[in-house]
C-alpha positions as CSV (number, residue, x, y, z in Angstrom):
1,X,73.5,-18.2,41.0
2,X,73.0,-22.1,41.0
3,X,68.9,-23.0,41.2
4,X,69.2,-24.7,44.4
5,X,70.8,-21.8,46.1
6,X,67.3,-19.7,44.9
7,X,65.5,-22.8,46.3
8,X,67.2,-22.5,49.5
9,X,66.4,-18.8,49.8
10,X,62.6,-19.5,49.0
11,X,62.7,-22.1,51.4
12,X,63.2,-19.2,54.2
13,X,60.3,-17.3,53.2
14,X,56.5,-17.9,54.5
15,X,55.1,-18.8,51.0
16,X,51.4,-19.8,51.1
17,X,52.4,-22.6,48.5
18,X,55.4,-24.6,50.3
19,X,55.4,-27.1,47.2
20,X,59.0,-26.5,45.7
21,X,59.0,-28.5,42.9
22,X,55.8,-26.6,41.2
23,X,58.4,-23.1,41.5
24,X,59.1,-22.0,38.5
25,X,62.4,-19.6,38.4
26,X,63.9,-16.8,35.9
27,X,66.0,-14.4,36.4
28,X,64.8,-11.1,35.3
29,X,66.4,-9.2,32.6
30,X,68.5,-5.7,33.7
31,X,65.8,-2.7,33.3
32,X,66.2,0.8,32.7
33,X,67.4,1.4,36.3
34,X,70.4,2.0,37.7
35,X,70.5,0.2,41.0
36,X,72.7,-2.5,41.8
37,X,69.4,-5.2,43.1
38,X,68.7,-7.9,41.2
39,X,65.6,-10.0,40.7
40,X,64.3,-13.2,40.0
41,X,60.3,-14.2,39.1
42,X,58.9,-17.0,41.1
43,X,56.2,-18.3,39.7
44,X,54.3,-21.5,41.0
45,X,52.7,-24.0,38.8
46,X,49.8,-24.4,41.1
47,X,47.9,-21.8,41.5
48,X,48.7,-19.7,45.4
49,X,46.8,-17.7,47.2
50,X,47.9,-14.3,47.7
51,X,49.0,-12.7,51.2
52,X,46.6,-10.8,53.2
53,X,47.6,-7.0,53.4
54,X,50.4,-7.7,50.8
55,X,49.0,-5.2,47.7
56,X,47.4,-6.5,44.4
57,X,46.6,-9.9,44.5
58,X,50.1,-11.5,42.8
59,X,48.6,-14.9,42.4
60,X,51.2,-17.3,41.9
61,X,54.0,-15.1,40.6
62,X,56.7,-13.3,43.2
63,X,60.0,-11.4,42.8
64,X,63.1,-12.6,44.7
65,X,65.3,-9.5,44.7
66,X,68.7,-9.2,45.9
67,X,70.9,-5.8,47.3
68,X,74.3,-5.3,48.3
69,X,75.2,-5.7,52.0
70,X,76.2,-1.9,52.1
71,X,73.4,-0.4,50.4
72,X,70.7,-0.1,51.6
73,X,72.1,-2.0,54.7
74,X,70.0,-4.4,56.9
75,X,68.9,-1.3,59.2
76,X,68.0,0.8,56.5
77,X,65.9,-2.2,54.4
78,X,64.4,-3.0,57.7
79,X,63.0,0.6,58.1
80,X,61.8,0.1,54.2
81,X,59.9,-2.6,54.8
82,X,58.0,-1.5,58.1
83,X,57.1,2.0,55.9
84,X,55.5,-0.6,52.3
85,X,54.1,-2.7,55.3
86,X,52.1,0.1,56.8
87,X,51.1,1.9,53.5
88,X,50.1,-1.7,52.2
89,X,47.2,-1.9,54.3
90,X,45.6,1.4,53.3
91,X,47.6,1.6,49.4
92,X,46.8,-1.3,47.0
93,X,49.6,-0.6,44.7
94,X,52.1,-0.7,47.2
95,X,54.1,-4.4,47.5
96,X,54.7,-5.7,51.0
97,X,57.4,-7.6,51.4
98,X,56.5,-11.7,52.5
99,X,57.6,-12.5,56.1
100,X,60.0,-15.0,56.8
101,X,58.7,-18.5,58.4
102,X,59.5,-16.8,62.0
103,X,57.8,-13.6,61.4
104,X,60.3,-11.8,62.5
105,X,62.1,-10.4,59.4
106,X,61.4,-9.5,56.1
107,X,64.7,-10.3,54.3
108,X,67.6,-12.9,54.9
109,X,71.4,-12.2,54.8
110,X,73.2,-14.5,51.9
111,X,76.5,-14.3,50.2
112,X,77.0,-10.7,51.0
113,X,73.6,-9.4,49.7
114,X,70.1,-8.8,51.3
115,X,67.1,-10.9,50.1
116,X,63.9,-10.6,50.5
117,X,60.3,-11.5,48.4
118,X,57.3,-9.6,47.4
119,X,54.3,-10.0,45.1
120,X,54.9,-9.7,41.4
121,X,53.8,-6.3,39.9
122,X,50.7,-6.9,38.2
123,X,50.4,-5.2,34.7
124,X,52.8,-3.2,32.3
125,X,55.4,-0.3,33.3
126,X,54.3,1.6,29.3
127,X,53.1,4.6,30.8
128,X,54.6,6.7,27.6
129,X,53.2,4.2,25.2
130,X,49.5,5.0,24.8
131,X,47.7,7.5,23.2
132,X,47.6,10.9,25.0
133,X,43.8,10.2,26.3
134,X,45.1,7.0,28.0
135,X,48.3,8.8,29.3
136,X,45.8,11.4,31.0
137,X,44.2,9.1,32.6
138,X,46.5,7.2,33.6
139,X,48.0,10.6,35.2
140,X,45.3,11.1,37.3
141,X,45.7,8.0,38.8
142,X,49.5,8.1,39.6
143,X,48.6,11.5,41.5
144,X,45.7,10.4,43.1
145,X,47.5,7.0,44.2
146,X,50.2,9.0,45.0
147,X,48.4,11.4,47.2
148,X,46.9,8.6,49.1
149,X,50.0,7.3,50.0
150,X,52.0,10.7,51.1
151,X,48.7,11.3,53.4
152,X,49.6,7.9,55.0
153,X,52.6,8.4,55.2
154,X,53.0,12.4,55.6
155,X,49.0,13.1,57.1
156,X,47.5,16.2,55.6
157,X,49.5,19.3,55.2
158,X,48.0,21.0,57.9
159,X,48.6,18.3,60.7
160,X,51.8,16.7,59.6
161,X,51.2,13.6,61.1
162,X,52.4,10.1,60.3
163,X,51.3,6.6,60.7
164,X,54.4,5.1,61.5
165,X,54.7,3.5,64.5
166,X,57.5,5.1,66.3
167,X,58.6,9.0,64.1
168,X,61.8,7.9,63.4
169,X,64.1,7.6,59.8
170,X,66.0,4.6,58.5
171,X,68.8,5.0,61.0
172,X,66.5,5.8,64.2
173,X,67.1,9.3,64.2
174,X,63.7,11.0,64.9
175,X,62.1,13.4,63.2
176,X,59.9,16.3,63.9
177,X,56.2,16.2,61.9
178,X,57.5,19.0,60.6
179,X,60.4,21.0,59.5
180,X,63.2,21.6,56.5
181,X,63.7,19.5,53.4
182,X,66.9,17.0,54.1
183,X,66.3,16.7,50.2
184,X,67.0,20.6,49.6
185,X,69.8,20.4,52.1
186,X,71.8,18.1,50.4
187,X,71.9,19.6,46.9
188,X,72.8,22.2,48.5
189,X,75.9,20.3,49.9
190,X,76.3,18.5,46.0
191,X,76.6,22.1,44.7
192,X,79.0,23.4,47.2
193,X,81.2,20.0,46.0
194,X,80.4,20.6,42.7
195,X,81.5,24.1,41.9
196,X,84.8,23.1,43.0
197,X,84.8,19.8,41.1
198,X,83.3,21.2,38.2
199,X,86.6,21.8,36.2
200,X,88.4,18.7,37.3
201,X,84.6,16.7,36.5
202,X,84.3,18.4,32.8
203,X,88.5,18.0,32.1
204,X,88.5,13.9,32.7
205,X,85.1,13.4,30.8
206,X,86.7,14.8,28.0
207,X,89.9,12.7,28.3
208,X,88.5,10.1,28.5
209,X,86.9,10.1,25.1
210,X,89.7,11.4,23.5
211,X,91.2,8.1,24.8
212,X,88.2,5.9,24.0
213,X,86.8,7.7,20.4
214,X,90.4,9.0,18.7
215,X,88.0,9.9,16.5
216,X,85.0,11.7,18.0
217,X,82.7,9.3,15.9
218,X,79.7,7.6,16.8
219,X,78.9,7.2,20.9
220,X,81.8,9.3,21.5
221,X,80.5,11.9,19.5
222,X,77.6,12.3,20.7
223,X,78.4,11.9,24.6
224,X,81.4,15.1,23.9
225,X,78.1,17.0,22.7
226,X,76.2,16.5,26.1
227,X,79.2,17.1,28.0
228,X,79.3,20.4,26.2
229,X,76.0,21.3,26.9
230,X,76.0,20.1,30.3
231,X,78.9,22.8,30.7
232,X,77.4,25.3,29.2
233,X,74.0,24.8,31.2
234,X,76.1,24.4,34.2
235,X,78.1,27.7,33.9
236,X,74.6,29.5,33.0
237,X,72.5,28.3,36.4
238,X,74.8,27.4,39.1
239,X,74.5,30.7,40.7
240,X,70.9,31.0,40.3
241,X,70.2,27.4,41.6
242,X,72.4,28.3,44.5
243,X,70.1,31.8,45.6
244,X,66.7,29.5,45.2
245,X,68.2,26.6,47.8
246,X,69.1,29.2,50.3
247,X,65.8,31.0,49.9
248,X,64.6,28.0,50.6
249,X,66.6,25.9,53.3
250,X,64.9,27.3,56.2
251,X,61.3,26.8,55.0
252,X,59.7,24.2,57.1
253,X,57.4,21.3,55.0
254,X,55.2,18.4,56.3
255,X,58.2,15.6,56.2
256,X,57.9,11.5,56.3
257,X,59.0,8.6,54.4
258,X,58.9,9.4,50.8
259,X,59.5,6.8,47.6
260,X,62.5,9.2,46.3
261,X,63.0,7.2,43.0
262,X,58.7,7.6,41.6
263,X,59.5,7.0,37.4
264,X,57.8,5.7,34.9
265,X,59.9,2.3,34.7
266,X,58.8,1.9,38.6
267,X,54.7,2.2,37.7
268,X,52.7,-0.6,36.5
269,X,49.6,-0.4,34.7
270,X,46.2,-2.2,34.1
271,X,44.9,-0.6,31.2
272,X,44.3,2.6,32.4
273,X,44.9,2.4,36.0
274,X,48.0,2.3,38.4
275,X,48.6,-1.4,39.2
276,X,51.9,-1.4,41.2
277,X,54.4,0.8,42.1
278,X,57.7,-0.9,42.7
279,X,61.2,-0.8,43.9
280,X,61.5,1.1,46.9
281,X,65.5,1.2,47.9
282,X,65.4,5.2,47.8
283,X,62.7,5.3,50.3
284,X,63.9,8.4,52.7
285,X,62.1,11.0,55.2
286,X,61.7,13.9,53.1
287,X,58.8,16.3,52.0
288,X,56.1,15.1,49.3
289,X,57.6,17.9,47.0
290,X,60.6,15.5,46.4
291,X,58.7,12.4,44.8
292,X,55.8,15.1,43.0
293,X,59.0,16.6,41.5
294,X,60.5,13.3,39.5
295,X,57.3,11.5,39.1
296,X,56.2,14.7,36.8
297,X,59.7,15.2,35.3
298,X,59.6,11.8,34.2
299,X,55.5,11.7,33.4
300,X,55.2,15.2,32.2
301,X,58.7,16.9,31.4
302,X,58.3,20.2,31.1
303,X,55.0,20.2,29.5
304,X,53.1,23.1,31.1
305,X,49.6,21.8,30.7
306,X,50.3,18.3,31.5
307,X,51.9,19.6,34.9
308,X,49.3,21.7,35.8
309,X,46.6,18.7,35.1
310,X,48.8,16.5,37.2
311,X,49.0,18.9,40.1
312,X,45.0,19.3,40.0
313,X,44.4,16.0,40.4
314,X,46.8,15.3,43.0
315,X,45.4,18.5,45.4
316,X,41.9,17.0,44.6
317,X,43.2,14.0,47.0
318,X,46.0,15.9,49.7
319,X,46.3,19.8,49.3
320,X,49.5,21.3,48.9
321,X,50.8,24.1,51.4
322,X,52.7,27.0,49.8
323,X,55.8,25.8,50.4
324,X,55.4,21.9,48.8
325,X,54.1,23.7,45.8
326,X,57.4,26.1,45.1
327,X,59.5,23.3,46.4
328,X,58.2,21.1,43.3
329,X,59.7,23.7,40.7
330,X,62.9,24.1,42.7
331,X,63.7,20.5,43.0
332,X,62.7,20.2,39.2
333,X,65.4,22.7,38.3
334,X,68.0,22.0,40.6
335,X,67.3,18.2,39.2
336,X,68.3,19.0,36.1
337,X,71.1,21.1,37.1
338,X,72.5,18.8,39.4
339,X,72.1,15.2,38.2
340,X,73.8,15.7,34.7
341,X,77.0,16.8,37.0
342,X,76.7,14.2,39.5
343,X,76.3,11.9,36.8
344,X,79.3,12.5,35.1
345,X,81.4,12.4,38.9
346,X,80.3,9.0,38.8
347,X,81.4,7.9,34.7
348,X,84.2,9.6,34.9
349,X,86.1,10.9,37.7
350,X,84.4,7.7,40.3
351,X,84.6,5.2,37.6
352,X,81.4,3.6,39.3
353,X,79.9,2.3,35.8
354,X,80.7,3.2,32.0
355,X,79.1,5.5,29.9
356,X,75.9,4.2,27.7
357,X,73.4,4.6,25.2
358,X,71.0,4.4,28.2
359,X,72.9,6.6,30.5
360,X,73.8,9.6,27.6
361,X,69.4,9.4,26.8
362,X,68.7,9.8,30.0
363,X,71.2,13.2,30.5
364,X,69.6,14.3,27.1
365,X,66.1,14.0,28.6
366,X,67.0,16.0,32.1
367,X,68.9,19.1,29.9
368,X,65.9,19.1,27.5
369,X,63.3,18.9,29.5
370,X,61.9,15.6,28.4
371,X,59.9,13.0,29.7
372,X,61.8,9.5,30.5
């Protein structure tokens, strides 16, 4: 994208600093993610003053991010941005989005993609890199920043309430306070797909590195190992994941918007303390079971002390019912039951991307049990 075109877009948003020639701007290399946004830092050579209500102070640095038309869709994004908008004013480390000049939106339309701005994240997404006393601490204060922000969003367990303005989900459908998991309902759907895609899924991974690697050496190698195991584990569970879902489906949780995508690439530190959490595109209504569930299977793995410290400190902010507490473990093990599968519909029956170093680590790290 040509500099004036970013320029233009800028030029849209209500930016305390309206100087254009002090902005600074870089486009941002591809992270670990797997979304399709992109970004851009804005940074102004004059020092601006932050936004009122919009999360840590950013300064003079912003992030111009992009998203396709279809996804999330200007309806959906719109919802998005009213939930970080609400949360901001109670939930430092969440990033709400800058108006435009007219107040009236938070994102413009522009050569088939949605744009919109936000403060900078402020500090470092290296939550594995620290010593283990640094890590713990830094734990607590995902799941107490977490906890804060599912009781704005989600109330306490035992009321169920929300602070959204009207109770409704991305595509105005309301909601009730309370009821069952659309997140438990839906794997149940991908494993009803999956059990009759399995063979077809398992037969056209393996072609295609037969057709790639001729001779299984290398990248090939080693993704026709996961594949294996993937089958194996597959073969082993599938029946058992199945009985917990439909133990499960009619269980009724607290439900509200939800993150959906909480990692350790999405969490930004200053030293020991949560800074930022960003990119919210999988926002949803869902329970708080959901995002407790990957934010520990990324933080924690499978580590049993580590989980239990997590989940402590998290209930020492919002209590868990009964039912967000057994939810956590199912959506842990239908996680990595499920997204090894899915993944490979995608690489190689959907085509939607090709296979990595980046993609196979991450497989590896849901069948073992890692953290990522």
């Amino acid at each position: 994208m040509r500099l004036n075109s970013v320029l233009d877009i800028l030029r849209c948003f209500d930016l305390p600093n309206q100087d254009h020639s002090t902005w600074v701007v870089t486009p941002y290399p591809k992270s670990r993610g797997f979304s399709q946004s992109r970004i851009w830092q804005i940074e102004c050579a004059t020092q601006a003053t932050a936004l009122v209500g919009a999360g840590p102070a950013a300064n003079s640095r912003w992030c111009l991010r992009s998203w396709p038309l279809a996804e999330p869709g200007s309806q959906r994004l719109r919802w998005i941005h009213q939930q970080a908008w609400a949360a901001a004013q109670q939930c430092s480390f969440i990033l709400a989005p800058v108006f435009l000049k007219q107040q009236t939106e938070t994102f413009i339309e522009y050569e088939g993609r949605l744009w919109h701005l936000e403060p900078w994240a402020i500090g470092h997404n290296d939550f594995h890199q620290p010593e283990r006393s640094v890590r713990m601490t830094r734990l607590a204060s995902v799941m107490h920043s977490l906890a804060k922000l599912h009781q704005c969003w989600l109330g306490a367990p035992s009321v169920a309430t929300s602070i959204l303005l009207e109770p409704s989900d991305a595509f105005g459908r309301a909601y009730a306070g309370a009821g069952p998991s659309p997140g438990l309902e839906n794997r149940m759907q991908h494993l009803n797909e999956l059990v009759g895609d399995g063979s077809v899924i398992f037969e056209l991974a393996r072609e295609y590195w037969r057709k790639v690697d001729t001779r299984r050496s290398g990248l090939g190698a080693k993704w026709c190992t996961v594949i294996d195991h993937i089958e194996q584990h597959w073969h082993a569970n599938h029946s058992n994941c199945r009985t917990q879902l439909e133990q499960r489906l009619g269980w009724k949780f607290p439900l509200g918007p939800i993150l959906a995508d909480v990692w350790s690439d999405h969490l930004f530190f200053v030293e020991d303390r949560l800074s930022s959490i960003i990119d919210y595109g999988a926002m949803r209504i869902d329970t708080a079971a959901a995002d407790l569930s990957r934010c520990l299977s990324s933080l924690c793995g499978q580590n049993i002390d580590e989980l239990r410290y997590a989940l402590q400190e998290y209930e020492a902010v919002r209590p868990l019912v009964d039912a967000e507490r057994a939810a956590i473990q199912v959506f842990d093990e239908s996680s990595r039951l499920l997204g090894p599968m899915v993944w490979l519909r995608w690489l190689f029956v959907e085509r939607r991307m090709a296979p990595s170093e980046i993609i196979l680590q991450r497989l590896q790290c849901l069948l073992e049990g890692h953290p990522f």
